[in-house]
N, C-alpha and C positions, 0 to 999 in steps of 0.2 A: 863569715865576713858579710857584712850589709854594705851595698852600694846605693847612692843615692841617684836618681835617673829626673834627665829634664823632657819635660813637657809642656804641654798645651792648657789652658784651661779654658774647656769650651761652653761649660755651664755652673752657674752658681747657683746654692740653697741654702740660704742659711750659712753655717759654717763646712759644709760640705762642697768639694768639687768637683767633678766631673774634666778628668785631665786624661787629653790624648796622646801617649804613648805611642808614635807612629802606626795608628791606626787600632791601639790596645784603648780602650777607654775603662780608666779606672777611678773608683770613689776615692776621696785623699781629703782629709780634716784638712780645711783651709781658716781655721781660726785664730792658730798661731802668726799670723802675717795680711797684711792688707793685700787682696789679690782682685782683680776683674776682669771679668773676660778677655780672652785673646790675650793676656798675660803668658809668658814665658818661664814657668817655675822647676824649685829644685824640690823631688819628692823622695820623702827616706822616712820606710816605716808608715808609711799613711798620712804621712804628714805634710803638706805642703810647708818646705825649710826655708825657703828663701825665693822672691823674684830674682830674675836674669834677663839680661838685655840678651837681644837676638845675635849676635857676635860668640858672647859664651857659648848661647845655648847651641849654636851650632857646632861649635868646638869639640863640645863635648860629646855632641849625636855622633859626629866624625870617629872621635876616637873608640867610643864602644862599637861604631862600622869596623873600624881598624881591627878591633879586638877579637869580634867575632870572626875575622876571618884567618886569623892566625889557626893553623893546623897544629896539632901538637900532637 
């Protein structure tokens, strides 16, 4: 299963991004979607899928917090 993770985008090149994963920085094809700095994005696969307003994107950091901490 592939999940998709939001982040940061804290540098552009081209069609390449530089997006921070709470403090993970990782390259992600940002050509599929208009994005620019300090943009809020949805990344699945390398690829930047979608912008997100800060609202989601927090939702969503919350819930994989939530996730990770489930003991099983």
């Amino acid at each position: 299963m592939c999940v998709a993770l939001p982040g940061r985008v804290i540098e552009l090149n081209g069609t390449k991004a530089s997006v921070d994963f709470s403090g993970n920085i990782v390259n992600a094809e940002a050509g599929l979607v208009n994005v620019k700095v300090g943009d809020r994005v949805l990344v699945h696969a390398g690829c930047i899928i979608q912008t997100m307003d800060d609202c989601m994107a927090d939702e969503l950091e919350e819930l994989f917090r939530e996730i990770e901490d489930i003991n099983v």
